[in-house]
N, CA, C and O atoms as a GROMACS GRO file, in nm:
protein
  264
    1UNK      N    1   6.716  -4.681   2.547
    1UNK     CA    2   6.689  -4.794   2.632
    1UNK      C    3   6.579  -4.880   2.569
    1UNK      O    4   6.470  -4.839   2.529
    2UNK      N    5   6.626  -5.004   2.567
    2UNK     CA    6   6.478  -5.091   2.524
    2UNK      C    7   6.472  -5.137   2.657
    2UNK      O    8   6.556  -5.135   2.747
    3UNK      N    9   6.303  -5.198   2.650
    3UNK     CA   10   6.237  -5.253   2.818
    3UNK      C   11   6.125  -5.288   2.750
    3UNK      O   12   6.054  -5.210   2.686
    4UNK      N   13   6.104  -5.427   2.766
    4UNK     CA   14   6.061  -5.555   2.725
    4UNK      C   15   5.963  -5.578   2.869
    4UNK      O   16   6.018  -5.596   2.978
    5UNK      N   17   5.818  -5.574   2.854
    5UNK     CA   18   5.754  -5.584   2.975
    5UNK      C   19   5.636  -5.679   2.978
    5UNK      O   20   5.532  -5.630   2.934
    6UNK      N   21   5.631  -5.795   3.016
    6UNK     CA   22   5.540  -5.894   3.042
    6UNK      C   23   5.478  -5.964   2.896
    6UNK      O   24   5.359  -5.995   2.886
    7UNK      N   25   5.567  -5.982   2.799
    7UNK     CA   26   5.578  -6.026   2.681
    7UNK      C   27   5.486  -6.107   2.639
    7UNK      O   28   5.511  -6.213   2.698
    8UNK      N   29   5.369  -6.127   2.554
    8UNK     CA   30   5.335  -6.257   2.560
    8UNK      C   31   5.332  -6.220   2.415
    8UNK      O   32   5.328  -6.105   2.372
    9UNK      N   33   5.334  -6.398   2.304
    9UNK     CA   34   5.316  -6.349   2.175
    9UNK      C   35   5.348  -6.467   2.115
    9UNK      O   36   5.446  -6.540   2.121
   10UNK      N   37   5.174  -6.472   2.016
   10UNK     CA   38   5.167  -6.636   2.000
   10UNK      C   39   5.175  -6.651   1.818
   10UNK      O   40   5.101  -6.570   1.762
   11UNK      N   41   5.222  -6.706   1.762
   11UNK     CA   42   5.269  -6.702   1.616
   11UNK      C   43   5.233  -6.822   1.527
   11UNK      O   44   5.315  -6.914   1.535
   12UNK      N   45   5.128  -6.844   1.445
   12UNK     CA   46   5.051  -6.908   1.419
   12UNK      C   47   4.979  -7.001   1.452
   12UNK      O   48   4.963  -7.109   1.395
   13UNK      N   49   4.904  -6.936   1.606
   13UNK     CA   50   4.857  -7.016   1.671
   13UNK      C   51   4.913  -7.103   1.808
   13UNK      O   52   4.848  -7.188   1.868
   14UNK      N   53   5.016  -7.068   1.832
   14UNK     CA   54   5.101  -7.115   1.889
   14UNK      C   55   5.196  -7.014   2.010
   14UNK      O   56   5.275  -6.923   1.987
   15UNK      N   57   5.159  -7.064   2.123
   15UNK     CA   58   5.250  -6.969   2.201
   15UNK      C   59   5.407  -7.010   2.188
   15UNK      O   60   5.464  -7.117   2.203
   16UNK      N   61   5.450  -6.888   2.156
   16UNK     CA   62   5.623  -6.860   2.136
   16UNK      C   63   5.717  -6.797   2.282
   16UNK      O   64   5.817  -6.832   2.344
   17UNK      N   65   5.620  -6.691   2.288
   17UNK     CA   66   5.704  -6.624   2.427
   17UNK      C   67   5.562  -6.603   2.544
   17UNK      O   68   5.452  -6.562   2.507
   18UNK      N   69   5.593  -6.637   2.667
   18UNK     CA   70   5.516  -6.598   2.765
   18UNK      C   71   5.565  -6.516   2.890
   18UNK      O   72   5.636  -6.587   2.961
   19UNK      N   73   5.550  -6.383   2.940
   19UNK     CA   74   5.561  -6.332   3.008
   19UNK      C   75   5.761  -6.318   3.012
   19UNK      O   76   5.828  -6.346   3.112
   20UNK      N   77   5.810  -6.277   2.897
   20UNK     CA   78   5.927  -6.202   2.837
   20UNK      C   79   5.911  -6.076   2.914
   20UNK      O   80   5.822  -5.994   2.892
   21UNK      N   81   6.027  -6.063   3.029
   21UNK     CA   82   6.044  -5.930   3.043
   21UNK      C   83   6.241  -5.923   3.034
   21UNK      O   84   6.318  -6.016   3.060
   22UNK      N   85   6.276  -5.786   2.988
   22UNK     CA   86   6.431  -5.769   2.959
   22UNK      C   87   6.407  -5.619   2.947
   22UNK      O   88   6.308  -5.571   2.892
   23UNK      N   89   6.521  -5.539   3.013
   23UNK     CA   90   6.587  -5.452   2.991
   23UNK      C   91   6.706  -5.409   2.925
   23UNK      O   92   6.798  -5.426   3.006
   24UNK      N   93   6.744  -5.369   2.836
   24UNK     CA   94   6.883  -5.313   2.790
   24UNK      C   95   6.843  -5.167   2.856
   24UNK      O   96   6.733  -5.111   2.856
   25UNK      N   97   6.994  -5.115   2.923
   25UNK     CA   98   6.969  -4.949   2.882
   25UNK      C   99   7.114  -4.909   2.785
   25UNK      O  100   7.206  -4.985   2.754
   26UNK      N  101   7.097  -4.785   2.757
   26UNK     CA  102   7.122  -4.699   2.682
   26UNK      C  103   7.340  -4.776   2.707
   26UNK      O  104   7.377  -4.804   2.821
   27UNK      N  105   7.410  -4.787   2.623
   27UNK     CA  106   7.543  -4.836   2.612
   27UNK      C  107   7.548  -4.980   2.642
   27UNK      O  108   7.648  -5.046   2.613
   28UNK      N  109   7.453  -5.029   2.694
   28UNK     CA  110   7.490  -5.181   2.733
   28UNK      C  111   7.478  -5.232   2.584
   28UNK      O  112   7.434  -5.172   2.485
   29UNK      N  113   7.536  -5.374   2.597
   29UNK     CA  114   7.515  -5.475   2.471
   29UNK      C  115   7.419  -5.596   2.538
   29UNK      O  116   7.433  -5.615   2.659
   30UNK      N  117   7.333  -5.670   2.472
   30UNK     CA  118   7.285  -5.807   2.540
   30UNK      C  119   7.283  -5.877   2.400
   30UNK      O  120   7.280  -5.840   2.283
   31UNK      N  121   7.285  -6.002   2.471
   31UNK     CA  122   7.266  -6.099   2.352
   31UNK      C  123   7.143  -6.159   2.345
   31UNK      O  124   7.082  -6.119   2.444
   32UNK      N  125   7.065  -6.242   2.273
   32UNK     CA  126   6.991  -6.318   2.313
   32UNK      C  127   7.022  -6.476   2.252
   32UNK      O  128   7.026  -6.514   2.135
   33UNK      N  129   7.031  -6.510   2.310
   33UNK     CA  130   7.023  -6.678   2.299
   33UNK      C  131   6.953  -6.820   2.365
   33UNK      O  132   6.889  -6.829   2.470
   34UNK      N  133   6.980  -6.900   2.290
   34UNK     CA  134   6.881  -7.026   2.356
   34UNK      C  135   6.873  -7.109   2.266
   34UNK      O  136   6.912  -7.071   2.155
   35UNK      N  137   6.826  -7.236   2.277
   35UNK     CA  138   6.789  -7.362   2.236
   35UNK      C  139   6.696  -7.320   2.068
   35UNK      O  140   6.624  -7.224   2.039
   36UNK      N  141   6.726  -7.402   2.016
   36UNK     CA  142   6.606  -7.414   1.887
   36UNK      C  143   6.503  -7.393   1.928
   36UNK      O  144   6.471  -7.450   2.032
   37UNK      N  145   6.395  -7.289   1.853
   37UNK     CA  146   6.240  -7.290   1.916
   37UNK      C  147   6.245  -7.196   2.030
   37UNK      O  148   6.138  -7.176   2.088
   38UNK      N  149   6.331  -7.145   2.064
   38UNK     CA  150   6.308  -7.066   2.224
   38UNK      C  151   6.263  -6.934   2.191
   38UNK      O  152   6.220  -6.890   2.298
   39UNK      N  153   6.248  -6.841   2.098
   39UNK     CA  154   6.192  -6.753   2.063
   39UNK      C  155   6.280  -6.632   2.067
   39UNK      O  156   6.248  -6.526   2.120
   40UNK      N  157   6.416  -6.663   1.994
   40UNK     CA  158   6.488  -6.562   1.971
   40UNK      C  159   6.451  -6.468   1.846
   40UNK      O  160   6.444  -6.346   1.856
   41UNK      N  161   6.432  -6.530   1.742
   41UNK     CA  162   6.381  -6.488   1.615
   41UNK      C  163   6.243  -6.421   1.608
   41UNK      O  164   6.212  -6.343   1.519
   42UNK      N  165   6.160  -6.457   1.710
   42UNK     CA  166   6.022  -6.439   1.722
   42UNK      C  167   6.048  -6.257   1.813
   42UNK      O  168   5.984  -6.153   1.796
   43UNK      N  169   6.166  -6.285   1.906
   43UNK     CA  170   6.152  -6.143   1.964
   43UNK      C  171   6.245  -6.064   1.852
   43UNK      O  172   6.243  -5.942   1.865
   44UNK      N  173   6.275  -6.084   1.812
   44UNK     CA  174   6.389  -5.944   1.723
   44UNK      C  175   6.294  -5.952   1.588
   44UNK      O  176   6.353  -5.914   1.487
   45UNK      N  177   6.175  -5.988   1.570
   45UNK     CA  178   6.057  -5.998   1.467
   45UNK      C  179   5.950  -5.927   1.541
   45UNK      O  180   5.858  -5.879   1.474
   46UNK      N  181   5.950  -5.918   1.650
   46UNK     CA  182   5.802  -5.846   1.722
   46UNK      C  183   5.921  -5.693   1.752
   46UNK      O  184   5.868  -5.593   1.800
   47UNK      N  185   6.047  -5.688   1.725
   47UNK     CA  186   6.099  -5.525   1.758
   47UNK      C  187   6.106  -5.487   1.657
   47UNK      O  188   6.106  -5.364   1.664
   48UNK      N  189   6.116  -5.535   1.512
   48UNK     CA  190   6.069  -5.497   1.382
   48UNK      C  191   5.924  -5.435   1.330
   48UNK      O  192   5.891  -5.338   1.263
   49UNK      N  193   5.852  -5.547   1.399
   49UNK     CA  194   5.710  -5.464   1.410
   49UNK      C  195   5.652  -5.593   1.293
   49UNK      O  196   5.558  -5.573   1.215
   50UNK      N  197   5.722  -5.708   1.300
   50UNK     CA  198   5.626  -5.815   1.149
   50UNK      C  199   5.569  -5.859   1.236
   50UNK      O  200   5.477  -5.875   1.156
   51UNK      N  201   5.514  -5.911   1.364
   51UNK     CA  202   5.422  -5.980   1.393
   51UNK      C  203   5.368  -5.868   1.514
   51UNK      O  204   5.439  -5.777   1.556
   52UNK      N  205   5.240  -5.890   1.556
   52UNK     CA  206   5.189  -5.774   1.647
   52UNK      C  207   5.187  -5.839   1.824
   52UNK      O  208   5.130  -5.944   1.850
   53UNK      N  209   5.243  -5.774   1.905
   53UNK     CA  210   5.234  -5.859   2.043
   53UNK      C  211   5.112  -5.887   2.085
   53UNK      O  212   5.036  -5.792   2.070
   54UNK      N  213   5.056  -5.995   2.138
   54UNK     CA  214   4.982  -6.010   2.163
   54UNK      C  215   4.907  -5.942   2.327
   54UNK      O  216   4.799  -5.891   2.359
   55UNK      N  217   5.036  -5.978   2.399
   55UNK     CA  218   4.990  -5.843   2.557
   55UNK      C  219   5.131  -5.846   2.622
   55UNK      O  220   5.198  -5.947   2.600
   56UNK      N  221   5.166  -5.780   2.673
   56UNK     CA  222   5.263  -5.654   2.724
   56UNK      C  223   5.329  -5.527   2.602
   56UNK      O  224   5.281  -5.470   2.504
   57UNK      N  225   5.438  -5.524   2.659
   57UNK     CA  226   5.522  -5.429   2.563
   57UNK      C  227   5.569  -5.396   2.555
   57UNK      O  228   5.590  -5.346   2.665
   58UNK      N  229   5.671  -5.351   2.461
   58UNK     CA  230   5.788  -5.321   2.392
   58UNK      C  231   5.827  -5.167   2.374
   58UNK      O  232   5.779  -5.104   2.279
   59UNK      N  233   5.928  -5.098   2.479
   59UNK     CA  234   5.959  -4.978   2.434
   59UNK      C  235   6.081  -4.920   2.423
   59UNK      O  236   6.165  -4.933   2.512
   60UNK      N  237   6.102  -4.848   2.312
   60UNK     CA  238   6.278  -4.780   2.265
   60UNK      C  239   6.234  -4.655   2.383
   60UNK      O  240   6.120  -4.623   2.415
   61UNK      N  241   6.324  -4.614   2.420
   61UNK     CA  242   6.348  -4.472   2.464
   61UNK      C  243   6.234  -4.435   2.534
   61UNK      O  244   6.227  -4.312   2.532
   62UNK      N  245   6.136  -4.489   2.598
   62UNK     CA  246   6.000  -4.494   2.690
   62UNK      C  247   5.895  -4.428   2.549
   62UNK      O  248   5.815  -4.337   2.565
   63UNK      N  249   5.917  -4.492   2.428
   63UNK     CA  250   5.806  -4.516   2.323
   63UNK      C  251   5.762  -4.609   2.312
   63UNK      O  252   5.839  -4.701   2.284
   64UNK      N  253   5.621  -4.638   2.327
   64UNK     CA  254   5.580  -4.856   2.303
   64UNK      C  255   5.571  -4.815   2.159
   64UNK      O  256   5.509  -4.713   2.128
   65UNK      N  257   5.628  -4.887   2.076
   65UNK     CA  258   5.632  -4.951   1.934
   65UNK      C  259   5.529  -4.985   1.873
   65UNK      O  260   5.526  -5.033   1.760
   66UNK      N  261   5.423  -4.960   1.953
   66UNK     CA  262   5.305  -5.012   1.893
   66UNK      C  263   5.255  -4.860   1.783
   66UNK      O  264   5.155  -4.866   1.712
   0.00000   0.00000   0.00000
C-alpha cells in the first residue's frame, strides 16, 4: 500500500505540492495526472527519494521512506 499524507514539498524554492494526500492499496492501479506544472513529476521524484519532503509523508507498506 502507498499512503501519501499531508504532502507538502517545495523545489527550488518554490512550492510544488501543498497538503497532497492519496492512497493506493495493495492491487489497485492509480494514475496521476494534471495540467503542466501540477506536480506529477515532482511526486513520483519525492517516491524515488531525489528530492527530500519537506512535511508530511510518504509510506510503502506502513514504512515512511524517509
Amino acid at each position: 500500500m502507498l499512503k501519501i499524507s499531508n504532502l507538502h514539498a517545495r523545489v527550488e524554492a518554490k512550492d510544488i505540492l501543498k497538503g497532497i494526500n492519496l492512497e493506493v492499496n495493495e492491487a489497485e492501479t492509480a494514475a496521476i495526472v494534471g495540467a503542466t506544472g501540477a506536480g506529477k513529476t515532482t511526486i513520483i521524484n519525492l517516491l524515488n527519494r531525489f528530492y527530500e519532503i519537506d512535511s508530511g509523508e510518504i509510506k510503502i507498506d506502513n514504512q515512511n521512506i524517509k
